[in-house]
C-alpha positions in Angstrom: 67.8 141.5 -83.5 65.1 141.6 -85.9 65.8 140.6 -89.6 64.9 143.1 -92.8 62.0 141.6 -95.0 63.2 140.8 -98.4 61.9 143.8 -101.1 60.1 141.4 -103.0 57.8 140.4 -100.6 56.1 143.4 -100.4 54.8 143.3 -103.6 53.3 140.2 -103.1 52.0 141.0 -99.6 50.2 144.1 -101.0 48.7 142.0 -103.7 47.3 139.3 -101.2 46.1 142.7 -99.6 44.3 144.2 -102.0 42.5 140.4 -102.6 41.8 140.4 -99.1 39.6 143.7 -99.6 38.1 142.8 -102.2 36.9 139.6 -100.9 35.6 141.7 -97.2 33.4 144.0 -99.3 31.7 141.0 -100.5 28.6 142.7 -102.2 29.0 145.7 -101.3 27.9 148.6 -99.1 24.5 149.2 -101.2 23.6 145.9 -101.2 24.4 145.1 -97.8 23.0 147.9 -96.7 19.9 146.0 -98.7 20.3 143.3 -96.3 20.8 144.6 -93.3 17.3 146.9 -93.7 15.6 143.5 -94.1 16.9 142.5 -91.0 19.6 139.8 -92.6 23.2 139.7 -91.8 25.8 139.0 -94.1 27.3 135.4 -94.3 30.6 136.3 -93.1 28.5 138.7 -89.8 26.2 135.2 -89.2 29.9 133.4 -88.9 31.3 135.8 -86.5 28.0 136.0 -84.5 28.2 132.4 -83.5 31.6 132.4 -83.2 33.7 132.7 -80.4 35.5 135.5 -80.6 38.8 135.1 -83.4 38.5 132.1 -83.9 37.0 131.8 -87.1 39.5 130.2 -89.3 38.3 130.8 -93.0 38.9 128.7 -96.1 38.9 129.7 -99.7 38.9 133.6 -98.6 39.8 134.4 -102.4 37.2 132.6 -104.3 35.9 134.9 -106.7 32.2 135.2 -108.5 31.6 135.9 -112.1 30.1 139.5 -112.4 27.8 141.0 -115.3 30.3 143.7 -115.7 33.3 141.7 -115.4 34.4 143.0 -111.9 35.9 141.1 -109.3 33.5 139.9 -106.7 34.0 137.6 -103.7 32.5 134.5 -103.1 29.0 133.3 -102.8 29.9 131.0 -99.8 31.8 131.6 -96.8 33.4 128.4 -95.0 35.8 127.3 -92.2 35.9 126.5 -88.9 35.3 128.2 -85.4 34.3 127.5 -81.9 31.5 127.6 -80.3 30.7 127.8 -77.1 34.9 126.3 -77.0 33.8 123.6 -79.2 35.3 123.3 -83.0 32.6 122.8 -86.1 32.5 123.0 -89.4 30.6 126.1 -90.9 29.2 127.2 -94.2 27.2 130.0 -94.7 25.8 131.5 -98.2 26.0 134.9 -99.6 22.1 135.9 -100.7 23.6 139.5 -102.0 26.1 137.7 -104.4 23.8 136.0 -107.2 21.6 134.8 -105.2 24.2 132.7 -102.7 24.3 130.0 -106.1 26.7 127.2 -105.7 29.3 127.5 -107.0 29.5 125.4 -110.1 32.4 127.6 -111.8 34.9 126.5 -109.3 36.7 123.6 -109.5 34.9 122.2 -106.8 31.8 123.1 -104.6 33.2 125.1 -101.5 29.9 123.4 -99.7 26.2 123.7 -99.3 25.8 120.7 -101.8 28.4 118.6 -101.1 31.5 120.0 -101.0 34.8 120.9 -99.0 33.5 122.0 -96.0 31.2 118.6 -95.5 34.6 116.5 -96.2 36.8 118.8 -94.0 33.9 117.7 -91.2 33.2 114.1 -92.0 37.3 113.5 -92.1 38.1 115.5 -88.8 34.3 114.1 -87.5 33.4 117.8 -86.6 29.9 118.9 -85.9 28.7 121.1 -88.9 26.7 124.4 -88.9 24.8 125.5 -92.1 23.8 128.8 -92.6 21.3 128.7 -95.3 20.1 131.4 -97.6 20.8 131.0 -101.0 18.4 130.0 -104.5 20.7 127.3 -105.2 21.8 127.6 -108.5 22.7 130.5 -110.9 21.9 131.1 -114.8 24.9 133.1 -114.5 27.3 130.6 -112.7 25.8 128.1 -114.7 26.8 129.6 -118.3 30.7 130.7 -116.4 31.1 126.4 -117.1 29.7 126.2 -120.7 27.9 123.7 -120.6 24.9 122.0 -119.1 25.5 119.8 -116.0 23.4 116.5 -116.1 22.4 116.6 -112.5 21.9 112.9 -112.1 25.9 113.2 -112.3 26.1 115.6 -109.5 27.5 113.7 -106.5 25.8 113.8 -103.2 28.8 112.6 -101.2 29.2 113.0 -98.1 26.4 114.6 -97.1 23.8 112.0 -95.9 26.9 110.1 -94.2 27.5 113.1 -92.2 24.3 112.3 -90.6 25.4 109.2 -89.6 28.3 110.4 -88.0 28.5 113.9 -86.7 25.7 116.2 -85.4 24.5 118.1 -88.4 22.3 121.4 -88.2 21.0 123.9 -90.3 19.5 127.4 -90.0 17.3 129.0 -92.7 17.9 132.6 -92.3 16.1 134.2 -95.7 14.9 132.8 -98.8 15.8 130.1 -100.0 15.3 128.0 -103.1 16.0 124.4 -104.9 18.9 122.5 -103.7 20.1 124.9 -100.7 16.0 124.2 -99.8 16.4 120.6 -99.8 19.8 120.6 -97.8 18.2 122.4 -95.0 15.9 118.7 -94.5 19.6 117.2 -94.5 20.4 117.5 -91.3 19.4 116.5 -87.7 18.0 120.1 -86.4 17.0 122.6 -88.5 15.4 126.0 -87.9 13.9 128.9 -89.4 13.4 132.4 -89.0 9.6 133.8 -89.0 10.7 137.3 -90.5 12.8 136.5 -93.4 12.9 132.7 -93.9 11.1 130.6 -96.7 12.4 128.6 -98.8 10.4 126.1 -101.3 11.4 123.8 -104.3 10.3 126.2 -106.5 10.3 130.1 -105.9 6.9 132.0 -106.8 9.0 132.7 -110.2 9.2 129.3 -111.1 5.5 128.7 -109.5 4.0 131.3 -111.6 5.8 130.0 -115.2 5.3 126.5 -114.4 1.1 126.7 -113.2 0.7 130.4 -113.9 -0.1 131.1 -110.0 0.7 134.5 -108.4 2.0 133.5 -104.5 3.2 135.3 -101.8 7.1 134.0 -101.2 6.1 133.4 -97.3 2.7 132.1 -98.2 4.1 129.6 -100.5 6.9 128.1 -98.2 7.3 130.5 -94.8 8.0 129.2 -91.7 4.4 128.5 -90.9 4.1 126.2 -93.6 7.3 124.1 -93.0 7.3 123.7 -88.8 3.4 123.4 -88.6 2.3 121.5 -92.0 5.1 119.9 -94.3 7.8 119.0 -90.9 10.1 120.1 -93.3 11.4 122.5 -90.8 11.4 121.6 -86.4 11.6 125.1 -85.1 10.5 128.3 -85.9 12.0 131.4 -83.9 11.5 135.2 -84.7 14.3 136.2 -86.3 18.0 135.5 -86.8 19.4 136.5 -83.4 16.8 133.8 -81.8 17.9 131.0 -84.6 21.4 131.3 -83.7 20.7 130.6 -80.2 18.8 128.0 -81.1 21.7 126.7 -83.2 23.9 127.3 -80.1 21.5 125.6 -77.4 21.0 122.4 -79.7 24.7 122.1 -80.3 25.7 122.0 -76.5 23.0 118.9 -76.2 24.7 116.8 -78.9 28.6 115.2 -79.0 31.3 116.2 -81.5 30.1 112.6 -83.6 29.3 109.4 -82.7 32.7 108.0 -81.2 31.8 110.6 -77.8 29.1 111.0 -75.0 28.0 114.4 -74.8 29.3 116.7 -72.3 27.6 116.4 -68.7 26.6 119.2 -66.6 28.6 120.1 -63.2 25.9 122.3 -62.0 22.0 121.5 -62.0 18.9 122.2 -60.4 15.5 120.7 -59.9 11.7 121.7 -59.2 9.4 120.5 -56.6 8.6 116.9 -57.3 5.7 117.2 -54.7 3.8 119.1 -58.2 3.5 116.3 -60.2 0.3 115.6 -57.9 -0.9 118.4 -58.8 0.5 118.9 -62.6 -1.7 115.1 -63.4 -5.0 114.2 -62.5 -5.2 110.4 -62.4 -9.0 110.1 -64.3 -8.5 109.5 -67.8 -11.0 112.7 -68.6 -9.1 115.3 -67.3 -6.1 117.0 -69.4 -3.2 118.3 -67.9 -0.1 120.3 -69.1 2.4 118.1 -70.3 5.3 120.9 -70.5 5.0 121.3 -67.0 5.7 117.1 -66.0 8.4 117.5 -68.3 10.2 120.6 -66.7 9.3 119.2 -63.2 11.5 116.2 -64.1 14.0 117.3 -65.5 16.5 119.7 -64.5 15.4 123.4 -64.5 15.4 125.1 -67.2 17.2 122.4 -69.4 14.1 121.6 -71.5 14.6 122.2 -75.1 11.6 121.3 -77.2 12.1 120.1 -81.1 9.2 120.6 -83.9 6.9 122.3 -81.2 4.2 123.1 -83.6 4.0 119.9 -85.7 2.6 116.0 -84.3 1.7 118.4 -81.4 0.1 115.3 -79.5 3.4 114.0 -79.0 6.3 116.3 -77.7 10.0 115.9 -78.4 13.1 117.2 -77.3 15.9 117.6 -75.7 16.6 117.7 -71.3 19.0 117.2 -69.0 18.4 115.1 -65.4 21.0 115.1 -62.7 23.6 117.5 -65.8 23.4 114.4 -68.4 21.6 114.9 -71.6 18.2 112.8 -72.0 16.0 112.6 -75.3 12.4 113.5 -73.6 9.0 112.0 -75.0 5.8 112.8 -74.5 2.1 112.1 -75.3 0.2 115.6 -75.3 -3.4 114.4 -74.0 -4.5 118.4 -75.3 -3.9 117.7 -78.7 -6.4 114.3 -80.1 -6.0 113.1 -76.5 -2.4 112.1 -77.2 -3.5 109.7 -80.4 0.0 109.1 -82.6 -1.1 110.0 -86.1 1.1 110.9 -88.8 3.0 114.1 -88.7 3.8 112.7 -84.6 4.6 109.0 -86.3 7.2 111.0 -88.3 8.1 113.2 -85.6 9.1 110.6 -83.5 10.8 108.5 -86.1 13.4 111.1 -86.4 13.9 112.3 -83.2 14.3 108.6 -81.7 16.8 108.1 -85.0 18.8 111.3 -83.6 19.0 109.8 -79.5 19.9 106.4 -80.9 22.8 108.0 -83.3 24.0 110.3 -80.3 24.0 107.9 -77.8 21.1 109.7 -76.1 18.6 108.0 -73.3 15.5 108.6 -74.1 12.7 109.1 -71.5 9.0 108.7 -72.5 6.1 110.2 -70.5 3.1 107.9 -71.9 -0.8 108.3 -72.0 -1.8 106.9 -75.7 -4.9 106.0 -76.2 -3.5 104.3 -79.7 -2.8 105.6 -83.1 -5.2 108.3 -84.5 -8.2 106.2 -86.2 -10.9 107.7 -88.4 -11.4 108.2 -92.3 -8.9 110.9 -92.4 -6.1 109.2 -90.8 -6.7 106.2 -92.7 -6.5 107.9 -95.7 -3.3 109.5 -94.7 -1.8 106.3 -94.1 -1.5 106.1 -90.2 -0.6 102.4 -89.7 2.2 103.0 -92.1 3.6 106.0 -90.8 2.8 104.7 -87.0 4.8 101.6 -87.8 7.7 103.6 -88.5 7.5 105.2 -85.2 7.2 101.7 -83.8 10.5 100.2 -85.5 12.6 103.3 -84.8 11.7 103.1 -80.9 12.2 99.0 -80.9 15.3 99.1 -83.1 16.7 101.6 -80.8 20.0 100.8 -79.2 19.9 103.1 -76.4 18.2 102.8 -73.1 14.3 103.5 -73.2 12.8 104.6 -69.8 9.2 104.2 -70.4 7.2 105.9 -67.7 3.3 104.8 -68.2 1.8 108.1 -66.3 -2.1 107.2 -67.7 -3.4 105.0 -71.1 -1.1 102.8 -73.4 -3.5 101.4 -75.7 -2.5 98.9 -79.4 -0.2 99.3 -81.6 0.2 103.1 -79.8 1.0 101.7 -77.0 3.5 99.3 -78.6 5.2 102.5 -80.1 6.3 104.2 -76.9 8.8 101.6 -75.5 11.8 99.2 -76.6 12.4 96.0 -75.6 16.3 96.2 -75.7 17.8 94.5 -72.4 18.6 98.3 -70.9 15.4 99.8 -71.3 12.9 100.1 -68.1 9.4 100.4 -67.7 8.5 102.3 -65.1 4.5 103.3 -63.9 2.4 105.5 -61.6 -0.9 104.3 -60.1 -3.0 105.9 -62.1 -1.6 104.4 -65.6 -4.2 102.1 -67.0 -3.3 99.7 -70.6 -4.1 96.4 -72.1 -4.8 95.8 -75.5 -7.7 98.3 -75.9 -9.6 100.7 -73.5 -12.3 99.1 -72.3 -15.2 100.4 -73.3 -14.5 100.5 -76.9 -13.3 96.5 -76.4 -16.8 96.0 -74.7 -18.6 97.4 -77.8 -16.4 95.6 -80.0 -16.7 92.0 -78.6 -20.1 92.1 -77.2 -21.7 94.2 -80.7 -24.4 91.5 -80.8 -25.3 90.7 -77.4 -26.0 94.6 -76.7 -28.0 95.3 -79.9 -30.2 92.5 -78.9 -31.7 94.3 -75.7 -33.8 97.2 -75.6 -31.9 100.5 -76.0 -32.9 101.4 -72.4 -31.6 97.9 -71.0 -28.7 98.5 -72.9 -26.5 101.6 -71.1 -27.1 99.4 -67.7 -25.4 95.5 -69.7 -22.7 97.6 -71.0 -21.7 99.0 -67.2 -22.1 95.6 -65.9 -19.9 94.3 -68.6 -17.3 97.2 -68.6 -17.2 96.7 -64.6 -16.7 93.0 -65.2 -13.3 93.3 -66.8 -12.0 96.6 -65.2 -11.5 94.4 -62.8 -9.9 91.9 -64.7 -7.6 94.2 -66.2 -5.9 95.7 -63.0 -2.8 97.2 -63.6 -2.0 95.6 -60.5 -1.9 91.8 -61.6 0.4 93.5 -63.9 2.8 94.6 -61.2 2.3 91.0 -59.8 3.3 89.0 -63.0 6.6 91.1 -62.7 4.7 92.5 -66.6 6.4 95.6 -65.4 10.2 96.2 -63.5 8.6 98.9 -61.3 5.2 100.6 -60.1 6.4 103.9 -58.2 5.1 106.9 -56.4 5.1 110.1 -59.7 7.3 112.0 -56.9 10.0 109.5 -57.1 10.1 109.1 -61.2 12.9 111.9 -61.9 14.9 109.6 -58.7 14.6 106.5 -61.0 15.9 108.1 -64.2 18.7 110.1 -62.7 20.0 106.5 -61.3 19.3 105.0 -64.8 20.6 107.8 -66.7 24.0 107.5 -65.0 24.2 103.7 -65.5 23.6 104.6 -69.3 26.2 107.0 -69.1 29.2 103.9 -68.2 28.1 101.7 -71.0 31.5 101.7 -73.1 30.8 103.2 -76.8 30.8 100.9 -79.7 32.8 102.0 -82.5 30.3 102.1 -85.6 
């Protein structure tokens, strides 16, 4: 028997009601409408396209935003939490058609994007979080709805850099985007950006123009272009906001809830034709060969999903799977300065080995470095100091590092590309070749004197004779005899190896942190 509602309720229902519309129209159909011809979805449509399906759980629905003409309108952020892909995270996405998606100052405290309650809710439940940015950060408007001036060296930061060390953290830059809601997108362990509508910069072309009296174009100033191939502020670029979600999807599934897990592994998996490598690398040190296609013979098909693609592109980084269980995958790119580290691929792999080590992530790393980048220009960019950040991350690391020497490993380069933790393996193929420099360039360097005293045309035939002379004596070989490396294998049997390794890595009992 079902019991009659007390009268007074009603009232009270209709009133949460008529909030709850209020707060769905969000900007408005004109504006929206705005959006929607630009090709950008509203915060609360982003939500509900990553989302699986009801069960977006929503928090501070009935936030409201100060208005010109004193109407109510709803919030300039949208935050909860959902499942994707049957996993829970923390989201927060911002409003661009309400003020500009401005953080909320007026409220009595930040529903997120700089700090707030969604970061907490995720650092205290250790939940993955999703940022959906697009927003100009602050607000003349919201700012004068206080009354006074903030000092921002008071503003608190908390917790947003120890959600990185923590959960998985990732961001997608889905339209323009400005001062701090720019800066948060670098907060974060992935972060992507959409080619049609995304830019974002400290300073709009606004600000640009007052401050040095420059006209810019908003996409020339700080598109996607400039961020994924230039500053590194952004890894991946994608076409437009359909393709970043997937992105944001396909990252997430590589990556554990936080720290205390292992990612998920894989029942089903399949792999290529390990008979290609032969055929994918030619063993003379002259001849390039496409290093996308060693990596997706290794690893399992299909699984391959490549980080910063456009920046440090003689190094590649991502993410793989071998044998179902997630792998960190590096690789010199011989194409691009013939695989030299310089500095945007010192960087590049500074963070991404940061992200494996944090996740609990073996990392696999396909080398042929001839060194670190050397010249006038990479001095003057500061090489050795950005490659020795490369070099501590990868020899700090705590996770296994399966090196696999496929050609050169040259210097400090060389040094760079493995770890000397008691769970890392070197593995190599025959045709890898490394000592402390390549030897023609050591033959030049330690014999300068003798060779400048012959006659140019005597000169060529001393340099063979002394190049031949310690080729010899710098067989990989006595290498493999020395035991100065655990194993020299056939290219064919490499993905064998690291499936066996990766599993062992896979039974090592998590450290609480």
């Amino acid at each position: 028997m079902s019991k009659t509602m007390h009268p007074e309720w009603q009232q009270l229902l209709d009133e949460l009601e008529r909030r709850r519309e209020v707060a769905m129209a969000g900007s408005g159909p004109d504006k929206i409408e705005r959006e929607h011809r630009y090709g950008r979805s509203t915060a609360r449509e982003r939500i509900h396209k990553l989302a699986d399906i009801g069960t977006f759980l929503e928090f501070g629905t009935f936030v409201l935003t100060p208005s010109e003409d004193g109407s109510p309108l709803a919030s300039t952020y949208i935050c909860g939490i959902c499942d994707i892909d049957g996993r829970t995270v923390a989201i927060g996405a911002e409003e661009y058609s309400i003020e500009g998606g401005g953080t909320g100052v007026h409220l009595a405290k930040y529903k997120g994007g700089w700090s707030g309650f969604i970061e907490e809710l995720a650092i205290g439940y250790k939940l993955p979080l999703v940022m959906l940015i697009n927003g100009v950060g602050g607000s003349v408007l919201l700012q004068d709805e206080i009354g006074y001036p903030e000092l921002q060296s008071a503003n608190p930061t908390f917790p947003m850099f120890d959600l990185l060390e923590q959960v998985p953290v990732i961001a997608a830059v889905l339209g323009p985007s400005a001062g701090s809601s720019a800066a948060r997108a670098n907060i974060s362990h992935f972060s992507v950006m959409t080619k049609d509508n995304g830019c974002l910069f400290a300073g709009g072309p606004p600000v640009v123009k007052q401050a040095l009296g420059l006209e810019i174009d908003k996409f020339a100033l700080g598109g996607a272009d400039v961020h994924t191939r230039h500053s590194g502020l952004i890894d991946n670029q994608v076409a437009n906001e359909d393709e970043a979600l997937a992105a944001v999807k396909s990252v997430l599934s590589y990556l554990p809830d936080n720290i205390w897990n292992r990612t998920s592994i894989k029942d089903k998996w399949s792999a290529g034709d390990q008979n290609d490598l032969l055929s994918i690398v030619k063993p003379g040190l002259r001849h390039a060969y496409d290093t996308h296609a060693l990596i997706n013979c290794v690893v399992d098909e299909e699984s391959f999903f490549e980080i910063a693609p456009d920046y440090g592109r003689s190094l590649r980084a991502g993410l793989a799977r071998i044998e179902g269980h997630t792998v960190g995958i590096l690789a010199s790119d011989c194409r691009f300065m013939a695989g030299a580290l310089d500095v945007p691929a010192s960087l590049k792999q500074q963070k991404f080995v940061e992200l494996c080590d944090r996740f609990h992530l073996p990392i696999v790393y396909f080398v042929d470095v001839p060194g670190f980048l050397v010249g006038p220009k990479a001095e003057e960019a500061g090489v050795l100091k950005f490659g020795s950040l490369a070099l501590k991350a990868i020899q700090q690391a705590k996770v296994p590092v399966y090196t696999v020497q496929v050609r050169r490993s040259y210097g400090l380069g060389g040094v760079a590309t493995g770890c000397s933790n008691p769970l890392s393996v070197r593995l190599a193929w025959p045709s890898a070749a490394w000592g402390d420099m390549p030897i023609e360039g050591g033959v030049e360097a330690a014999f300068k004197a003798k060779l400048n005293a012959v006659e140019p045309e005597e000169r060529a035939a001393l340099k063979q004779e002394l190049t031949k002379k310690f080729e010899a004596q710098t067989s990989i070989w006595r290498t493999a005899e020395r035991f100065g490396i655990e194993e020299m294998i056939d290219p064919r049997d490499t993905r064998k190896y690291l499936a066996r390794l990766t599993r062992l890595a896979y039974r090592i009992p998590l450290v609480q942190r």
